[in-house]
C-alpha positions as CSV (number, residue, x, y, z in Angstrom):
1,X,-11.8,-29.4,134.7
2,X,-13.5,-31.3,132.4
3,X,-12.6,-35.0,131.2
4,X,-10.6,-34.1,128.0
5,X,-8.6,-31.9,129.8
6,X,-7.4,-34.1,132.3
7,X,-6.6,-36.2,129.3
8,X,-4.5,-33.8,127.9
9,X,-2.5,-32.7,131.3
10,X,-2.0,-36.5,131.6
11,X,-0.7,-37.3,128.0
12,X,1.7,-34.2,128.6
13,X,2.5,-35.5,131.9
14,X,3.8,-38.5,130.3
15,X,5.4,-36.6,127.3
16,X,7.5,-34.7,130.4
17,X,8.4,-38.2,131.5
18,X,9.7,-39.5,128.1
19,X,12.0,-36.4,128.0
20,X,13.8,-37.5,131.4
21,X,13.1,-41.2,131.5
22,X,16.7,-42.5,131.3
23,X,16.4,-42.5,134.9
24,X,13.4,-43.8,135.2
25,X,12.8,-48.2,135.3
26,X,11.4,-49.8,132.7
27,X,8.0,-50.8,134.8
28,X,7.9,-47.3,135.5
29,X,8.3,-46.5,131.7
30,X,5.4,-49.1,130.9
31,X,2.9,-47.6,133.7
32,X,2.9,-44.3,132.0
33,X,2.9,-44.7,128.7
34,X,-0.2,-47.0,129.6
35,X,-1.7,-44.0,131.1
36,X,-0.6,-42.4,128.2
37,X,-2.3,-44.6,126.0
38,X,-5.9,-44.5,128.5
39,X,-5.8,-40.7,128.2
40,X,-6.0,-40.8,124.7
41,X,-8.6,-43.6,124.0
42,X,-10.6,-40.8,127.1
43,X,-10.4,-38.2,124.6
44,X,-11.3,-39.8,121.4
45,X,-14.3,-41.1,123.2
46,X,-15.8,-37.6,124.7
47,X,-14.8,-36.8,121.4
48,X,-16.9,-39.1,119.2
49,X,-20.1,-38.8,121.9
50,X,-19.8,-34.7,121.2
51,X,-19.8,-35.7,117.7
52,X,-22.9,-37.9,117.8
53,X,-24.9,-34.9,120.1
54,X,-24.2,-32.5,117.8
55,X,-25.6,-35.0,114.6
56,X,-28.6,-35.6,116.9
57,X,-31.5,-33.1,116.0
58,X,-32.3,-30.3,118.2
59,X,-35.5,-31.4,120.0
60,X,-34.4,-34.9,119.6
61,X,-31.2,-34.8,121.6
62,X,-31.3,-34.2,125.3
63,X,-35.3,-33.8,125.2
64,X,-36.2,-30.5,126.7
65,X,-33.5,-30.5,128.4
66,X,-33.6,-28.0,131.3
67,X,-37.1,-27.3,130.3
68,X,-38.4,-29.0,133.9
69,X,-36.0,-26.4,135.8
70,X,-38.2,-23.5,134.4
71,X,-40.8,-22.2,136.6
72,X,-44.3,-21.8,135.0
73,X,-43.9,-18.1,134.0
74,X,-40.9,-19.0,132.4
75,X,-42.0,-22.0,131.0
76,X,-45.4,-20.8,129.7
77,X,-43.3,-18.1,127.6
78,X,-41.5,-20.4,126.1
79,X,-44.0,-22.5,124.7
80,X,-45.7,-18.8,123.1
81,X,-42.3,-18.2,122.0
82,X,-42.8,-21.6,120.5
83,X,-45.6,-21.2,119.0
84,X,-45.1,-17.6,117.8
85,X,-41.9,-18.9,115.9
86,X,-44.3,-21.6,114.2
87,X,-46.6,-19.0,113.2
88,X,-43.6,-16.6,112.0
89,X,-42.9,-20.1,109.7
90,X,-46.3,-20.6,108.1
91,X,-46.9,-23.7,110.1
92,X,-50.4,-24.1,111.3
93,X,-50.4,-23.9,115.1
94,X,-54.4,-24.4,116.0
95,X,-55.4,-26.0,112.9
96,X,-59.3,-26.4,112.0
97,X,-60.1,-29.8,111.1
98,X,-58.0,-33.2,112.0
99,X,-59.6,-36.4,110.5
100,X,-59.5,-39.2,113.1
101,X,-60.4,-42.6,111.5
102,X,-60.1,-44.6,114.5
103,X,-60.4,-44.0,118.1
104,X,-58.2,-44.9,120.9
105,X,-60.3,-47.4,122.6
106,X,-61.7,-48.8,119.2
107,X,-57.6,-48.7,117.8
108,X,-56.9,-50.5,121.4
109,X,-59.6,-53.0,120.7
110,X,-59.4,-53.8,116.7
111,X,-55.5,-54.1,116.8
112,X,-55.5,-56.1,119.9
113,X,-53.9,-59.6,118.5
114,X,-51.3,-57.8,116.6
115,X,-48.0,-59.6,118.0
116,X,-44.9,-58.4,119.0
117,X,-42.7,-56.5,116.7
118,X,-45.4,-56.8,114.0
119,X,-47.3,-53.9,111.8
120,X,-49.7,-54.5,109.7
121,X,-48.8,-52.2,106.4
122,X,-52.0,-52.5,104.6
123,X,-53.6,-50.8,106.8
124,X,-53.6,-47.0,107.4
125,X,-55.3,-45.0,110.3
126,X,-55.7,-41.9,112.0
127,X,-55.7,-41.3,115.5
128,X,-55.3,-38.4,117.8
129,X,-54.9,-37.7,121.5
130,X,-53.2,-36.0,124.2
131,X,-49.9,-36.6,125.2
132,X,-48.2,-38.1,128.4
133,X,-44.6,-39.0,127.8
134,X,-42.1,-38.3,125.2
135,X,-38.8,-40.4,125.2
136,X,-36.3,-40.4,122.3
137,X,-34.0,-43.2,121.3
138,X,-31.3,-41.8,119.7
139,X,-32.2,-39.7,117.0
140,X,-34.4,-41.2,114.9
141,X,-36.8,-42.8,117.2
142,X,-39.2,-41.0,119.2
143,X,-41.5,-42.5,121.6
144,X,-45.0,-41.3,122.8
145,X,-47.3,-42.4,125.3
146,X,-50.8,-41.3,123.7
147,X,-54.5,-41.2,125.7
148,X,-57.9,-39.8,124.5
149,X,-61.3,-41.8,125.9
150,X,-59.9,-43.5,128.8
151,X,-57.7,-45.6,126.1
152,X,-53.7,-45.3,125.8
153,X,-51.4,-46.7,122.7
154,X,-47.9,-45.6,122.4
155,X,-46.8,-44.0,119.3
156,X,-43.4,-44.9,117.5
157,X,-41.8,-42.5,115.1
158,X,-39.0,-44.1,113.1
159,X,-37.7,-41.7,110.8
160,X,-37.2,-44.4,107.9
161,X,-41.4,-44.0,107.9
162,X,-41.6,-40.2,108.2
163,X,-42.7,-38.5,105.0
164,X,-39.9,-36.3,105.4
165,X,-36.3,-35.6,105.0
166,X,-34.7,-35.7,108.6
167,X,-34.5,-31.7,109.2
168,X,-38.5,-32.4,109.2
169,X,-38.6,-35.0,111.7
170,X,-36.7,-33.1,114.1
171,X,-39.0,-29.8,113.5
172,X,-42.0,-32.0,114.1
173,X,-40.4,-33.5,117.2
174,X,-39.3,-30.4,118.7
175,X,-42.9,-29.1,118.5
176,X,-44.4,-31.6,120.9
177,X,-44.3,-32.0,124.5
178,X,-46.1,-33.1,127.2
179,X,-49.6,-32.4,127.1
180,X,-49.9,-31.4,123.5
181,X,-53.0,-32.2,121.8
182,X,-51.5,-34.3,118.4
183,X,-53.0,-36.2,115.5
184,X,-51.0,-39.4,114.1
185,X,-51.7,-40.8,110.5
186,X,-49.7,-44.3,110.1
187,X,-49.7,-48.2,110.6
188,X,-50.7,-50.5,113.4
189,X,-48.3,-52.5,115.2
190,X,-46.5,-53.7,118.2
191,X,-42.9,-53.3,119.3
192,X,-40.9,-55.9,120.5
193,X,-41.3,-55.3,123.9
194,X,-45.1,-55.6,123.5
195,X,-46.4,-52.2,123.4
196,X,-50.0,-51.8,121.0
197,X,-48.4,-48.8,118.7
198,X,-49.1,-47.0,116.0
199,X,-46.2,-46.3,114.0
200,X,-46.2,-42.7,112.0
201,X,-45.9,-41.3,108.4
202,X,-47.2,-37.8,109.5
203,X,-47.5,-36.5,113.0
204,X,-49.4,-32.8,113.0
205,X,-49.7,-30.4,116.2
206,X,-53.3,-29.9,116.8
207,X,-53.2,-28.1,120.1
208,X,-50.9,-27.3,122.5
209,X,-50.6,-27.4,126.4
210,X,-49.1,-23.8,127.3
211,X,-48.1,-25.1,130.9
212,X,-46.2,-28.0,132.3
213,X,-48.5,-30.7,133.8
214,X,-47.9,-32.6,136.8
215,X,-45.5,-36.1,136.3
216,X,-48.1,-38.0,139.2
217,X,-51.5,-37.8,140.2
218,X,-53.1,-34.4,140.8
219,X,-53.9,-34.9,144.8
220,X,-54.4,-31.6,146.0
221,X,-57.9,-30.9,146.8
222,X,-58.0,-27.4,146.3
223,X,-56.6,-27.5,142.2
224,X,-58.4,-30.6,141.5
225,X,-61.6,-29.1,142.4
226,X,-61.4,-25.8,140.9
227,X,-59.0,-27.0,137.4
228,X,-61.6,-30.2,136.8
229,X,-59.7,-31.0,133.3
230,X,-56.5,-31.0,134.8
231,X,-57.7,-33.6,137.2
232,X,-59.3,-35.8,134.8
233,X,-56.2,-35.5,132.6
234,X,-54.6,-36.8,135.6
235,X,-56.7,-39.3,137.3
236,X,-58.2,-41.7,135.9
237,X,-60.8,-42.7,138.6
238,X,-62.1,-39.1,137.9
239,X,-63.4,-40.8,134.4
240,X,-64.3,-43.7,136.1
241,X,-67.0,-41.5,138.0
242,X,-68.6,-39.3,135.5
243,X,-68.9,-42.8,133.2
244,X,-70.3,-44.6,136.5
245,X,-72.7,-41.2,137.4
246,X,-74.3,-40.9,133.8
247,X,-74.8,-45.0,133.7
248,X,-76.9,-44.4,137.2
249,X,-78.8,-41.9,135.3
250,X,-79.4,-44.1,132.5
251,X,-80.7,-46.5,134.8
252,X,-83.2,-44.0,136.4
253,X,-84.8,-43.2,133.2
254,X,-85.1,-46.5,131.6
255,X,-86.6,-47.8,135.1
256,X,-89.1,-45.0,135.1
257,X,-89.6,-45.0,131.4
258,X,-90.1,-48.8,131.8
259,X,-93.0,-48.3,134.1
260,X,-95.1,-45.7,132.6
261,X,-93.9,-42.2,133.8
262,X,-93.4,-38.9,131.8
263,X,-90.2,-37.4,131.9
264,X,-90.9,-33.2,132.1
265,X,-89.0,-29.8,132.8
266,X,-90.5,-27.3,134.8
267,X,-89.3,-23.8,135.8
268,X,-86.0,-23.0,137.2
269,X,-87.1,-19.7,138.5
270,X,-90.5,-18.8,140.8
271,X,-92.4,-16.2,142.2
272,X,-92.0,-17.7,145.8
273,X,-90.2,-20.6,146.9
274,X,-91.3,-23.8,147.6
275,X,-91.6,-27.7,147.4
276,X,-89.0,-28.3,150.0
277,X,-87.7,-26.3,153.5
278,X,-84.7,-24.6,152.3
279,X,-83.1,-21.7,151.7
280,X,-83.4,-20.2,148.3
281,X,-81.1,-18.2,145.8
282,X,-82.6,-14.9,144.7
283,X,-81.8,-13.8,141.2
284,X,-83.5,-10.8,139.4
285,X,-85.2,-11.0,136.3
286,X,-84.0,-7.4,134.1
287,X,-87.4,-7.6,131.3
288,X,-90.0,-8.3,134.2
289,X,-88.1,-6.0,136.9
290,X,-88.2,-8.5,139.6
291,X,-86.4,-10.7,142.0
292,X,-87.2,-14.3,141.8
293,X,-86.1,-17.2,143.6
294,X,-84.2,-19.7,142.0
295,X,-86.1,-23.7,142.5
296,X,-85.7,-25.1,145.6
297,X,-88.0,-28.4,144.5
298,X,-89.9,-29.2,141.3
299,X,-92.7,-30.4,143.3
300,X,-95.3,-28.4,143.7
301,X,-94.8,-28.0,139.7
302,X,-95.0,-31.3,139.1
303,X,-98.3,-32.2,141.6
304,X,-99.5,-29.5,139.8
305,X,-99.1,-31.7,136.1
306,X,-100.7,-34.6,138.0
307,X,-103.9,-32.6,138.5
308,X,-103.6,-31.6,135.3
309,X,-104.1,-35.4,134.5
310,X,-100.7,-36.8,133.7
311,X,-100.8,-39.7,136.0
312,X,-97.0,-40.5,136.6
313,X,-94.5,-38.3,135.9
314,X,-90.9,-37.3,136.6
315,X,-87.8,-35.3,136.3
316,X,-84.1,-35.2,136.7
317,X,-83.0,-31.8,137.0
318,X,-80.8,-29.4,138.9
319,X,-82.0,-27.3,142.6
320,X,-80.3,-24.4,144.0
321,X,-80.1,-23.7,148.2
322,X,-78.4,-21.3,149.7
323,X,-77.1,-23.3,152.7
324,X,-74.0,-24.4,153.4
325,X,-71.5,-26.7,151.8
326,X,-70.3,-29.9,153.3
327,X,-69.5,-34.0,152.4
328,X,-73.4,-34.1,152.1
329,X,-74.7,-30.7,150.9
330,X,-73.8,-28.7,147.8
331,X,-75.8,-25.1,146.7
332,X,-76.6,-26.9,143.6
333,X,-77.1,-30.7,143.0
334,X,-79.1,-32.9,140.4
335,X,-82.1,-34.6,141.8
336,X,-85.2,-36.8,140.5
337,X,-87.9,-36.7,141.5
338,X,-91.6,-38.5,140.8
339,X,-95.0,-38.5,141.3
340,X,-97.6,-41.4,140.6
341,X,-101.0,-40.8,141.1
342,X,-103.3,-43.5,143.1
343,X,-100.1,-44.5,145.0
344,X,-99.0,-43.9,148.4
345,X,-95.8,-44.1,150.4
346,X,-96.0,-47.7,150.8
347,X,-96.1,-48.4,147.0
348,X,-93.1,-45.5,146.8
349,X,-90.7,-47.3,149.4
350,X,-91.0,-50.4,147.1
351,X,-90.3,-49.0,144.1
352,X,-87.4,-47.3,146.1
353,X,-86.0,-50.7,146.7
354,X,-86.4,-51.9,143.6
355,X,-84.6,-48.6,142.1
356,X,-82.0,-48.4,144.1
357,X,-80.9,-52.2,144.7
358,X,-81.6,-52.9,141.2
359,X,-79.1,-50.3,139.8
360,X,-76.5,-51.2,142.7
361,X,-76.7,-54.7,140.9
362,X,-76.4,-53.6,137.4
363,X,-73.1,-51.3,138.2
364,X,-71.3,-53.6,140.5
365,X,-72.5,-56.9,140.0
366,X,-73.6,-57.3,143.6
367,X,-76.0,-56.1,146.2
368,X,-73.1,-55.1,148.4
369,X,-70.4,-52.1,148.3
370,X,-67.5,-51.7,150.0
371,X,-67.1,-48.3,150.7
372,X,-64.4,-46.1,151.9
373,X,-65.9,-43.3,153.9
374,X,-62.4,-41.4,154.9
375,X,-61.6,-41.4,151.4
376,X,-60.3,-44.1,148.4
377,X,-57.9,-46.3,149.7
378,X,-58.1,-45.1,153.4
379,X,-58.2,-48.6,156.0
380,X,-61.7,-47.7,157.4
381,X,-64.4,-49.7,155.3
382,X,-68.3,-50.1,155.9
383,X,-70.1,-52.9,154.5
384,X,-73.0,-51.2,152.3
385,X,-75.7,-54.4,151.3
386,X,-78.6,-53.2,149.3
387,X,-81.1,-56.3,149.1
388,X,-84.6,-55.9,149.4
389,X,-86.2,-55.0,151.6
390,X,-84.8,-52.6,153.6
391,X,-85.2,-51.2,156.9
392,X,-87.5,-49.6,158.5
393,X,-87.8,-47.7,161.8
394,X,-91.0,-45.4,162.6
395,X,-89.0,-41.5,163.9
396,X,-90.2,-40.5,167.3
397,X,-90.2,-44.3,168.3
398,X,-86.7,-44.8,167.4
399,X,-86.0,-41.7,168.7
400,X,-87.4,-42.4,172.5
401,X,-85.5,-45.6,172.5
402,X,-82.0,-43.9,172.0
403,X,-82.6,-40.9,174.0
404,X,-84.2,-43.0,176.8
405,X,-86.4,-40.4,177.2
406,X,-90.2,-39.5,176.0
407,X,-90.5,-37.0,172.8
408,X,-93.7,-34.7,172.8
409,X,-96.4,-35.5,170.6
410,X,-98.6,-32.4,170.9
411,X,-95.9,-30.7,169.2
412,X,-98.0,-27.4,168.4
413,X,-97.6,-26.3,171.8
414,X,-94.9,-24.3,173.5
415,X,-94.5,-26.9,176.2
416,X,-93.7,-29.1,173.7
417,X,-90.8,-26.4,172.3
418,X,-89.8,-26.3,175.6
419,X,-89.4,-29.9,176.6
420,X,-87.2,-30.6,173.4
421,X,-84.7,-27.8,174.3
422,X,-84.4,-30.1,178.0
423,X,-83.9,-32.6,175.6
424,X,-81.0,-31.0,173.2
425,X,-79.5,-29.5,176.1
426,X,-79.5,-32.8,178.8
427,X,-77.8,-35.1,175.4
428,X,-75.6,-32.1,174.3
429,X,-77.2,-31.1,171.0
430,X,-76.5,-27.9,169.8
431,X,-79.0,-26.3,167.4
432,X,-78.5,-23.2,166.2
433,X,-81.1,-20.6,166.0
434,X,-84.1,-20.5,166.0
435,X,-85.1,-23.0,167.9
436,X,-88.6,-24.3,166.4
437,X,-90.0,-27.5,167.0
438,X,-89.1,-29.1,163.8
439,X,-85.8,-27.6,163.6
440,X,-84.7,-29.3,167.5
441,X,-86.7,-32.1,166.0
442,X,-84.6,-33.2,162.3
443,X,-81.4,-32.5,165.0
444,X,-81.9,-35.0,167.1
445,X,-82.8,-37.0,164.8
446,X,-79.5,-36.4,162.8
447,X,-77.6,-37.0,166.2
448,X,-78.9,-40.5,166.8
449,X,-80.5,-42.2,164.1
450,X,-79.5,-40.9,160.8
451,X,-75.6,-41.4,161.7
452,X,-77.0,-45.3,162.0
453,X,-78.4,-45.8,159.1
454,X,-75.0,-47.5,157.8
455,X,-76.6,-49.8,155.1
456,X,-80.3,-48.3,153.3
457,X,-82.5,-48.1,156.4
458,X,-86.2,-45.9,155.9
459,X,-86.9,-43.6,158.6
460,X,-91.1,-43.0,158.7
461,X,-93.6,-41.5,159.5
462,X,-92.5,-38.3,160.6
463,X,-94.7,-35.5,162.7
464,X,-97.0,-32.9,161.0
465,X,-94.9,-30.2,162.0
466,X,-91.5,-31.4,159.4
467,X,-93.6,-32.6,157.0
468,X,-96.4,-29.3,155.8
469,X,-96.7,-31.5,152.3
470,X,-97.2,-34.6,153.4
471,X,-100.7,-36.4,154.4
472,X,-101.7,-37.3,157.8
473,X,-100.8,-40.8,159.3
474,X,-103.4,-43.2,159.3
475,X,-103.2,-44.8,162.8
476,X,-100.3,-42.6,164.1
477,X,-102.4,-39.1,165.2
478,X,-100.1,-36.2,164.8
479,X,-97.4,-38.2,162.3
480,X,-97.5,-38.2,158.4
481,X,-96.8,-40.9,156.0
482,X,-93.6,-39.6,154.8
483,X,-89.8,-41.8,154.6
484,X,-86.6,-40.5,154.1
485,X,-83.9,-42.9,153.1
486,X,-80.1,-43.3,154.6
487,X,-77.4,-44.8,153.6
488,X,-74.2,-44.1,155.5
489,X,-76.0,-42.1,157.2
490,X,-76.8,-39.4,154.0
491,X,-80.0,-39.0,152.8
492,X,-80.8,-40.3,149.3
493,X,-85.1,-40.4,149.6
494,X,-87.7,-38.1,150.7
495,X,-91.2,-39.0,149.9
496,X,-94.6,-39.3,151.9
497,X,-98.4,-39.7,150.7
498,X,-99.2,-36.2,149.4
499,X,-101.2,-34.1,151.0
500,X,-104.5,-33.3,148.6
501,X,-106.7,-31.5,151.4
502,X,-106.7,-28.0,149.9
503,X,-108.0,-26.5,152.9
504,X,-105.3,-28.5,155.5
505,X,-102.9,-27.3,153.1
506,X,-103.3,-24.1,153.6
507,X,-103.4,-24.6,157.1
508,X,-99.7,-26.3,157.3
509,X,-98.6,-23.4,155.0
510,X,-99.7,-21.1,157.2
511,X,-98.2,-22.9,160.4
512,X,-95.1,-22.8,158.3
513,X,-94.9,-19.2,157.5
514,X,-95.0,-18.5,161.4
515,X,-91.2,-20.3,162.0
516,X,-90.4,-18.3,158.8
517,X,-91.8,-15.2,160.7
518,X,-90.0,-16.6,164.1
519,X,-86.7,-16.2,161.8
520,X,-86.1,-19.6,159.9
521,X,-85.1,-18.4,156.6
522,X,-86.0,-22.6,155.6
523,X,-89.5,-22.6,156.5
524,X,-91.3,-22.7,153.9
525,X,-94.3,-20.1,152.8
526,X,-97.5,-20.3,151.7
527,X,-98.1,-20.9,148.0
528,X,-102.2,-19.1,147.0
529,X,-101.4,-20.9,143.5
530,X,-100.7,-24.1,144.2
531,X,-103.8,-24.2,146.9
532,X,-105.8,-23.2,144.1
533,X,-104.3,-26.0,142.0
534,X,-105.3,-28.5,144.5
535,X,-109.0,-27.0,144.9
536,X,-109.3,-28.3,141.3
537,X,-108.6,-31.9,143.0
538,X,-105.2,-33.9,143.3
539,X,-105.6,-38.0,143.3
540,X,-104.8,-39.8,146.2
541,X,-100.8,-39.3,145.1
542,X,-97.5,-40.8,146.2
């Protein structure tokens, strides 16, 4: 029973009384004809609020009301049924062209000293952006919470500045919800609660959201990684990392630019794969009628330019192996990388430092990071500090002096195969098949040094057997001068002295191609074109 009905059984209740109050005391009397009186003043006041509903504008009054208990089906028809309706009108539901005249941010900056319930009505601007929250305030006031480039204003439609009669503010208003794509044309101000505004003569539908977005942060893994927009619509540290990722770029280039290097592209697709020990992606090329490999490394493409006589070169590009996916390994991932002839992996792991600590310092401000590895937010926090120089440990040493035990050197032999899987299986390594030398090898090392390397530590000087591009050590017999930088124990570096021995390359090729024949789909094989390249000579290179 609703309110005005109880009214009405209580003002009759009373009307009963009247009839056969001559019994009844005069206090009595009083109480209900003040009951009386209540129950009417109930009534005439769910009366007049009925009243003002039904003057209130549909879209306007009760915003989508009921719209939230829709599931998405039922919601996503609505909005077609929306937009169909529209159509059915004339109005323009996807239109062409919208001209903005302003920005967010630039609106957010420019208008930034207007005060408090202030506008400034000389001056007219267009803006446009997507939309976060619609309010009403009665019905002719409706509020918007507006974001495009990482920049929010609130919009405030006022009916007394709509070019319109009020039939067309309501049609307007009832277009828009959450999500919708809308463009604003009107003044600059602030309301009185302090809120940067722009305050609307026209307000046009540019595009609309068909389904109902989230009210909170988008935190499931799963959606945020396969719908990208919806989580940068969603979170803003999501923005925060694309701008952060293409500043690092920037960085990279001006750095290298700065210092005398070419930036080049080279071939996505090859013959054969090389440049790196990895498993490759095999596409198939329909006008050639072949199977090619997708590029596992730009190197052996870009040692090839240096021979060709560009001295420093470099370039930032995308790489493709098929391995698997975890917190430190994706299929596909952008990588730079940079040759400089005359140098050799001394000169590289200085520039190194001066890359990487220099770029830390221009992002953050400060040679050290506090990073979350369990994820933003999480308590755990390691202490990342980036001043030159860095550290440097020479491999197999390290590695005897954690294991506590003595790692071969003749590594070409099977006793030295042997003795390393004692050594996986007396420290618990596990190392899946096959087990070559180099593979046992890059385990351990993962096992007990790379998961030290907390702030940017060099690991050098690796054996022969790892490294089939890289030249010979010259004091360490059997090691390479070759580096790989950690940090948090991830890989960021890999670079050595190049080998430029046409005839030892072949060699290491060839030692290469017999783990590949042994079963290890990484090893890498022997490239005839690039030892021909290098017959042609390569400068001493780093």
């Amino acid at each position: 029973m609703g309110e005005s009905e109880d009214a009405a059984v209580l003002a009759s209740d009373a009307g009963d009384a009247g009839d056969a109050g001559a019994g009844l005391s005069k206090n009595e009397l009083k109480r209900r004809a003040k009951a009386e009186q209540k129950a009417r003043e109930r009534a005439e006041k769910e009366a007049a609020r009925s009243a003002r509903a039904a003057e209130k504008p549909a879209g306007v009054a009760e915003l989508e009301k009921g719209e939230e208990e829709l599931d998405p089906s039922q919601y996503l028809q609505m909005r077609k049924n929306a937009l169909a309706k529209m159509e059915a009108d004339g109005l323009p539901t996807y239109p062409h062209k919208f001209e903005v005249t302003v920005s967010l941010p630039e609106f957010v900056t420019r208008f930034a000293a207007v005060e408090n319930g202030a506008s400034l009505e000389d001056q007219t601007v267009s803006v446009a952006g997507r939309v976060y929250s619609k309010r009403a305030s009665g019905a002719k006031l409706v509020f918007y919470d507006l974001k495009a480039d990482g920049a929010k204003i609130q919009v405030m439609s006022d009916l007394r500045r709509f070019e319109g009669d009020a039939d067309a503010f309501a049609a307007t208003h009832a277009q828009i919800r959450r999500g919708d794509i809308i463009g604003v044309v009107g003044v600059p101000g602030r309301s009185k609660t302090g809120e940067l505004s722009v305050m609307p003569a026209k307000i046009q539908l540019l595009s609309s959201c068909l389904h109902m977005l989230p009210k909170r942060n988008l935190k499931d893994p799963e959606t945020r990684a396969r719908q990208r927009y919806l989580d940068l619509m969603l979170n803003q540290g999501v923005r925060d990392t694309f701008k952060l990722r293409a500043r690092a770029i920037q960085y990279l280039r001006r750095f290298l630019d700065e210092r005398g290097f070419l930036e080049v592209e080279t071939p996505m697709m090859n013959t054969q794969p090389g440049g790196a020990t990895a498993k490759p992606f095999i596409t198939h090329h329909n006008e050639l009628a072949m199977d090619m490999y997708m590029r596992i490394a730009p190197e052996l493409y870009l040692k090839m330019l240096v021979i060709g006589g560009l001295d420093r070169v470099y370039e930032i590009g995308r790489n493709f192996r098929n391995e698997g996916i975890d917190l430190t390994h994706n299929p596909e991932f952008t990588a730079c990388e940079f040759y400089a002839a005359y140098w050799d992996y001394n000169d590289l792991m200085e520039l190194t430092e001066q890359l990487l600590s220099g770029m830390v310092h221009e992002l953050t401000g400060s040679y050290v990071l506090r990073y979350h590895p369990d994820g933003p937010g999480t308590e755990r926090v390691l202490e990342l500090d980036f001043t030159p120089p860095f550290r440097r440990i020479s491999m197999v040493a390290a590695l005897e002096e954690k294991l506590g035990d003595a790692v071969p050197r003749d590594l070409d032999l099977d006793a030295a195969n042997a003795a390393l899987v004692k050594l996986c299986a007396k420290h618990n390594v596990v190392c899946s098949p096959p087990l070559t030398t180099a593979r046992m090898l890059d385990k351990l090392v993962g096992e007990f040094l790379e998961i030290e390397c907390v702030s940017p530590t060099f690991i050098c000087d690796h054996p022969e057997i790892m490294s089939p591009l890289a030249k010979s050590h010259r004091s360490l017999p059997g090691m390479t001068e070759r580096f790989e930088l950690f940090v948090c124990g991830r890989e960021l570096c890999n670079a050595y002295t190049e080998l430029n021995n046409p005839m030892v390359q072949r060699e290491r090729f060839t030692r290469s191609a017999q783990d590949a024949a042994g079963g290890d789909d990484e090893a890498m094989v022997t490239d005839e074109d690039f030892c021909t390249a290098l017959e042609y000579g390569l400068t001493p290179t780093g």
